[in-house]
C-alpha positions as CSV (number, residue, x, y, z in Angstrom):
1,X,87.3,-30.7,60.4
2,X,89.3,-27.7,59.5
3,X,89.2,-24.6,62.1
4,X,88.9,-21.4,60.3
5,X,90.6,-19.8,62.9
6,X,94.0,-21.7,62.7
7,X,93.6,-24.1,59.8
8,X,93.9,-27.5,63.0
9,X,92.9,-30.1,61.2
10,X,90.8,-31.6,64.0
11,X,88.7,-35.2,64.0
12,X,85.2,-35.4,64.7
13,X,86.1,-38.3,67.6
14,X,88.1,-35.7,69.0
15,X,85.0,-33.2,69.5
16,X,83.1,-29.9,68.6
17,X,85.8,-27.5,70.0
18,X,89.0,-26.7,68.4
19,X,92.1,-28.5,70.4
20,X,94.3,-26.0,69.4
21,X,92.5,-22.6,69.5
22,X,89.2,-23.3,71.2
23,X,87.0,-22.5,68.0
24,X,83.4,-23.8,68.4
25,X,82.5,-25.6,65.5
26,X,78.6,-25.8,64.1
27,X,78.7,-27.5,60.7
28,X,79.3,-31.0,60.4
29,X,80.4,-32.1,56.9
30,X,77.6,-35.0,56.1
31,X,75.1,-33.8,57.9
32,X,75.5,-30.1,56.7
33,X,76.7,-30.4,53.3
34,X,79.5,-27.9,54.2
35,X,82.1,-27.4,57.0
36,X,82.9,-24.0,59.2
37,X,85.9,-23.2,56.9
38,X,83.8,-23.4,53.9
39,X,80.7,-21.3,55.2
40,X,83.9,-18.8,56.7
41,X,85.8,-18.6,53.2
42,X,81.7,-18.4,51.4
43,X,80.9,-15.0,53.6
44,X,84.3,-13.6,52.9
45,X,84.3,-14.0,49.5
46,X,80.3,-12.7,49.2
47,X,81.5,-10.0,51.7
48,X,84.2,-9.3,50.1
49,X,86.5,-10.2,53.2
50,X,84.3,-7.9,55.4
51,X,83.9,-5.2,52.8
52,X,80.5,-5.4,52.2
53,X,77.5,-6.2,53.6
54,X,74.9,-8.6,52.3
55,X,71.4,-9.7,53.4
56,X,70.2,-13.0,55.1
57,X,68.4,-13.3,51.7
58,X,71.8,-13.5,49.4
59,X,73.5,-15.5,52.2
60,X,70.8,-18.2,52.3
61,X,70.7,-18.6,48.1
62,X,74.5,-19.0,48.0
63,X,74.5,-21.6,50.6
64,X,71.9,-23.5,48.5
65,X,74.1,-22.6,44.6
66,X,77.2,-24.0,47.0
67,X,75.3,-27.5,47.5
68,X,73.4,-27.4,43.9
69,X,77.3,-27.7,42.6
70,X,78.1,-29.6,45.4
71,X,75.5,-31.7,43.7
72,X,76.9,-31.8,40.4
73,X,80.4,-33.0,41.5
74,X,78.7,-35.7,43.2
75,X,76.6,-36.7,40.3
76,X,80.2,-37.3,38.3
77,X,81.6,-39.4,40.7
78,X,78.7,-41.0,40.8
79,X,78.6,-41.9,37.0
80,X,82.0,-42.8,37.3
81,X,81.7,-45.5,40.5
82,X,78.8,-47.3,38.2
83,X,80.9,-47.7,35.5
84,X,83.7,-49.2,37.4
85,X,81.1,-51.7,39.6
86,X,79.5,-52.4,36.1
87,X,82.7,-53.4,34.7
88,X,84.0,-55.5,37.5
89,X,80.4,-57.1,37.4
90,X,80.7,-57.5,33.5
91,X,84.1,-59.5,33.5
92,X,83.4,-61.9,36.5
93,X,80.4,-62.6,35.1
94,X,82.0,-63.2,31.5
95,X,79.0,-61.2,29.7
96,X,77.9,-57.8,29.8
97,X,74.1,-57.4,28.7
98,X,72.5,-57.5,32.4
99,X,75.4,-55.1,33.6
100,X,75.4,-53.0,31.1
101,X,71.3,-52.2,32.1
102,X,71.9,-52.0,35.5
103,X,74.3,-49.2,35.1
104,X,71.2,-47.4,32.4
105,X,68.9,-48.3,35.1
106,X,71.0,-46.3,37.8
107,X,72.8,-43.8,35.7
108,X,69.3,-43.0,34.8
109,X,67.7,-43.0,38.1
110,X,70.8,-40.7,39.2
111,X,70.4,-38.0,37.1
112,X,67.1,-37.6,37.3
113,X,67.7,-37.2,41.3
114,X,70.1,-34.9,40.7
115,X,68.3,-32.4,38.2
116,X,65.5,-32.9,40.8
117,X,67.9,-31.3,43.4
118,X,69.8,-28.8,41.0
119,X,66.6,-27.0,40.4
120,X,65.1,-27.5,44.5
121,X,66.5,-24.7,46.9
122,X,66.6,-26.2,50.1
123,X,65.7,-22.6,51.6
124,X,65.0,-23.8,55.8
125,X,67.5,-25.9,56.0
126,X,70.1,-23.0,54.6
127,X,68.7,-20.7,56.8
128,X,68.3,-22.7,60.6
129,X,72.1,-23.6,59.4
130,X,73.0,-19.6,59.0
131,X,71.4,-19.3,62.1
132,X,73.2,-21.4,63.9
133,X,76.1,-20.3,62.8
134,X,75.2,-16.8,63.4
135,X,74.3,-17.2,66.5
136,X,77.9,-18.8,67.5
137,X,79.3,-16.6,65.7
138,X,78.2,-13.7,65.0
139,X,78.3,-12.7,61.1
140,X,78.9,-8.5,60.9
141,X,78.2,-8.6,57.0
142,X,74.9,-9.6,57.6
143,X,72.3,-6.9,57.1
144,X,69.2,-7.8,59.0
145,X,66.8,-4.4,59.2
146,X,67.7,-3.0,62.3
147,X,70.7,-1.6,61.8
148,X,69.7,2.2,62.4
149,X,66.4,1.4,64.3
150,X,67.6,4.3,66.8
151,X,67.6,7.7,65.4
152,X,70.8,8.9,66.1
153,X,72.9,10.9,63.4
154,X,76.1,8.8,64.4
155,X,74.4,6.1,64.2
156,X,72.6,6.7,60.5
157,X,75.2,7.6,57.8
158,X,72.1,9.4,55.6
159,X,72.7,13.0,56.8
160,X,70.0,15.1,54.6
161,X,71.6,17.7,55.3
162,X,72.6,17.6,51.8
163,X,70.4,17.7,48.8
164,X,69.5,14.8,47.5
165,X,68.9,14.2,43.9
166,X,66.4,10.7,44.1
167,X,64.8,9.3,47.0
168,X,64.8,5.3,46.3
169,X,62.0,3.5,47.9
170,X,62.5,0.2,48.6
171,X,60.2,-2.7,50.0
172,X,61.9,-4.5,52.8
173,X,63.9,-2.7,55.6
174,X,67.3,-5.3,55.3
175,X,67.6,-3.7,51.5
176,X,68.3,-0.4,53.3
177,X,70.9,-1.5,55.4
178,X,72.4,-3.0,52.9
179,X,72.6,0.1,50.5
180,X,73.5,2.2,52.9
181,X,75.9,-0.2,54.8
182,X,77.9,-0.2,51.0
183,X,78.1,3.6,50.6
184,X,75.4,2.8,47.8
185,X,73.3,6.3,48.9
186,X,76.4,8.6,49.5
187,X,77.6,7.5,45.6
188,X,74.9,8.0,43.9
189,X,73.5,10.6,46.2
190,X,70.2,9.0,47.0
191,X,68.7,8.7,50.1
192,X,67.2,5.4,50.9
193,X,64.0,4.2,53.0
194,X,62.1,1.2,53.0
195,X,58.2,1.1,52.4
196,X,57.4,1.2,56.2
197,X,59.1,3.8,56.7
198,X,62.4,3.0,57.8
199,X,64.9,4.6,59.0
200,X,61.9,6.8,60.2
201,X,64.5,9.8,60.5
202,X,65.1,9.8,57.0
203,X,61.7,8.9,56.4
204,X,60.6,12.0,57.7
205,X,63.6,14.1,56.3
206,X,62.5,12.7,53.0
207,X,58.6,13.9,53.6
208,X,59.9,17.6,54.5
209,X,62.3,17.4,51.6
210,X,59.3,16.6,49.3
211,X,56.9,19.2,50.5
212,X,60.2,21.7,49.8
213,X,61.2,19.7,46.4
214,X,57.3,17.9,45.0
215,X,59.9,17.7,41.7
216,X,62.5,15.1,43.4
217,X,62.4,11.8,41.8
218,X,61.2,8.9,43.6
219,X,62.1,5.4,42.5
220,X,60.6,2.5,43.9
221,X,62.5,-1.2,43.9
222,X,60.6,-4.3,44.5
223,X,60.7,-7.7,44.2
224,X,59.1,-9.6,41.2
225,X,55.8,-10.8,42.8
226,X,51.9,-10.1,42.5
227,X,52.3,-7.5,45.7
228,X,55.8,-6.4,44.4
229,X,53.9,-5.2,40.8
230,X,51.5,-3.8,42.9
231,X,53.4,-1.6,45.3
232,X,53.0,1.6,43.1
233,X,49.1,1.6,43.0
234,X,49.2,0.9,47.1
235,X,51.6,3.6,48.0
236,X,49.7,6.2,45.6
237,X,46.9,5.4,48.0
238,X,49.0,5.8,51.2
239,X,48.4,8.5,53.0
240,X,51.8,8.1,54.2
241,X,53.6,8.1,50.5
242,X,50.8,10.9,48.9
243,X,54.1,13.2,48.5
244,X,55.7,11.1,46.4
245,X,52.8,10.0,44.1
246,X,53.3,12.3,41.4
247,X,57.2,11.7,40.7
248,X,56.7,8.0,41.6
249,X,58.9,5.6,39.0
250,X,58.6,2.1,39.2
251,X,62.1,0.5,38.7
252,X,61.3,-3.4,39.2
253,X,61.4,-6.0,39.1
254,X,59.1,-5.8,36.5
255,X,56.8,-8.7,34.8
256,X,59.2,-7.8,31.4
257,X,62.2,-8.2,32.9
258,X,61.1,-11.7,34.5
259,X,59.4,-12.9,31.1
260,X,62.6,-13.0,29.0
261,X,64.8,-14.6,32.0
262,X,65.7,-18.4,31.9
263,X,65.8,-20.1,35.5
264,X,65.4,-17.3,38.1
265,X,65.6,-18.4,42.1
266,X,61.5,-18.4,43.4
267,X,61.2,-17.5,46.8
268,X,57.8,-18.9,48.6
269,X,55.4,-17.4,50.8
270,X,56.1,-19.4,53.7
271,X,59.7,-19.6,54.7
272,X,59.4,-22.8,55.9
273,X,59.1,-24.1,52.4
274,X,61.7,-24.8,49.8
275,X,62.7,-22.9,47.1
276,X,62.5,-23.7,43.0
277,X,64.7,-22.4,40.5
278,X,62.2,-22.1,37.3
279,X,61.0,-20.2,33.8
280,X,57.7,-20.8,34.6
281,X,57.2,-17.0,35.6
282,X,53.1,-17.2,35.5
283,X,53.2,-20.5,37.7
284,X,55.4,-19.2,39.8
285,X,53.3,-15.6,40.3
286,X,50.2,-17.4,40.5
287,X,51.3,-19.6,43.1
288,X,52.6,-16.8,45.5
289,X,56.4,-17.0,44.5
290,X,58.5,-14.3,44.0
291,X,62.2,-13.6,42.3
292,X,63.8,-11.4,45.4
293,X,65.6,-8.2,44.3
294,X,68.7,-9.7,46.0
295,X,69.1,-12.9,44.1
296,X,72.5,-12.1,43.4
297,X,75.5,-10.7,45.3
298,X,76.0,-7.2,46.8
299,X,78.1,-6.4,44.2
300,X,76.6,-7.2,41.1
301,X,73.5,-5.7,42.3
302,X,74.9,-1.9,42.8
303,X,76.2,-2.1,39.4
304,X,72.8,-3.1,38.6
305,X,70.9,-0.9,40.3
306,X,73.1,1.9,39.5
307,X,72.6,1.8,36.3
308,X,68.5,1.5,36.7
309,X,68.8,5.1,38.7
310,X,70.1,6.6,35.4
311,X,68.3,4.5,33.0
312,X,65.1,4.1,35.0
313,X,64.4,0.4,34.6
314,X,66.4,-2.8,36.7
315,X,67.6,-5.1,33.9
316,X,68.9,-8.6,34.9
317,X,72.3,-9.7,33.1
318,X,72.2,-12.4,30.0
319,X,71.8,-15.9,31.2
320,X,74.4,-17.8,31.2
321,X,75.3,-21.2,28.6
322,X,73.5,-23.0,30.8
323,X,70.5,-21.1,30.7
324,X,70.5,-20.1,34.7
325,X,70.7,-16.7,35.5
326,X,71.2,-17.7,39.0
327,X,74.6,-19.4,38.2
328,X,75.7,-15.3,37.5
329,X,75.3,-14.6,41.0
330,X,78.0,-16.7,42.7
331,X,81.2,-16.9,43.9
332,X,83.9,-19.3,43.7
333,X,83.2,-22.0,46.1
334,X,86.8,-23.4,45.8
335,X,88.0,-23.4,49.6
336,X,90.5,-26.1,50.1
């Protein structure tokens, strides 16, 4: 084990505390699929070393993109090690035809494991390992929802004392930490809430503003899912929202955006099931998934949704060769 404190190199024998600088490890390699410096060096780099901040959401889906090509080195070597055993087996043996379908046999039954796991996101266990992890050590990037819960002007950055030009609505409240926690509402000059109304003073500084202003854009951001699609019809409905019905704009995810995407990251219902990376966007819908508007990194998604702001649609980038959009949305995972 590596301490990402001090670099010890320190032996699993020798136990869960660093000897040198008292660290508390949490991960252990084969159980865990990754160690503490990894998971230290994969916030950093999705932080950008403490920059910004990111939600529990785009933490979780690159811990399972760092184990799907975790999975693909290990796939390799695997190929390889059969190929060696089948040789060895081949010239003792003085013939190769038995060998030779052994190693189709296994190569076979290998990659079809594999592709089984490159396209299964392993959602719980990512997120009980976060957790642990979180709870030892506390991770500051991590935008969780409750970040201005008190309504205290030092405490909330959104000071409406200015003018606005765009309210942008968003569905969960850890999407409004995150904006605002990355300047994302002082650049573009938009002030964000969430659908129940949080931060519930700038929820209510956004109501007086529109009984001043009925003219002010309003731009809603959702995920892609049956409710997400449906979030404009509910809040035209909502008492609560009836002041921003009329300037209302639906920025996505939409169905059209999700239709012309190869292999998107499908979040289920229930958190305590897995995840599936797919282009089976109707099968997906229909049984309750949805693509979360932070499938990718912080950064890549203000570009993104700064550009929807002026052009007034979220478009997601060009797939990659591989055909996985997903694949976009990670960071180097080459820690040492």
């Amino acid at each position: 084990m590596r301490c990402p404190d001090c670099s010890h190199n320190q032996k699993y024998r020798d136990g869960m505390r660093c000897g040198k600088c008292g660290y508390q490890f949490i991960c252990r390699k084969k159980s865990d699929g990754i160690s503490d410096h990894t998971l230290r060096h994969l916030i950093g780099r999705l932080s950008d070393n403490g920059q910004q901040a990111f939600t529990m959401t785009q933490l979780t889906l690159e811990l399972c993109r760092y184990w799907r090509r975790k999975t693909a080195r290990n796939l390799i070597g695997g190929l390889i090690f059969y190929a060696i055993i089948t040789a060895l087996i081949a010239f003792v043996a003085g013939h190769w035809t038995i060998p030779v379908i052994l190693l189709i046999i296994l190569s076979l039954l290998t990659v079809w494991s594999a592709q089984r796991q490159k396209t299964t996101l392993p959602l719980p266990r990512a997120r009980k390992l976060i957790d642990r992890y979180h709870q030892a050590h506390r991770i500051t990037a991590l935008a969780d929802g409750r970040a201005f819960l008190q309504p205290t002007t030092a405490d909330n950055p959104q000071d409406l004392q200015y003018a606005p030009e765009r309210i942008l609505l968003v569905e969960r409240d850890d999407l409004v930490d995150m904006l605002v926690r990355n300047r994302f509402h002082a650049t573009h000059k938009t002030a964000v809430v969430s659908r129940s109304g949080y931060p519930k003073s700038v929820f209510e500084a956004c109501q007086t503003f529109l009984r001043r202003y009925p003219a002010t854009p309003v731009q809603l951001l959702h995920d892609a899912s049956l409710q997400g699609f449906n979030l404009k019809a509910q809040l035209a409905a909502d008492p609560q929202w009836s002041l921003a019905g009329p300037s209302l704009v639906d920025l996505g995810l939409s169905q059209e955006a999700i239709k012309n995407a190869a292999r998107l990251p499908w979040l289920p219902a229930n958190n305590r099931h897995k995840g599936v990376l797919s282009t089976e966007y109707a099968k997906m819908l229909s049984a309750g998934h949805r693509v979360p508007i932070d499938c990718m990194g912080p950064k890549p998604l203000l570009n993104l949704l700064g550009a929807a702001l002026i052009g007034g649609l979220l478009l997601l980038p060009t797939p990659s060769a591989s055909g996985d959009i997903a694949a976009e949305f990670g960071v180097e995972d080459d820690f040492g």
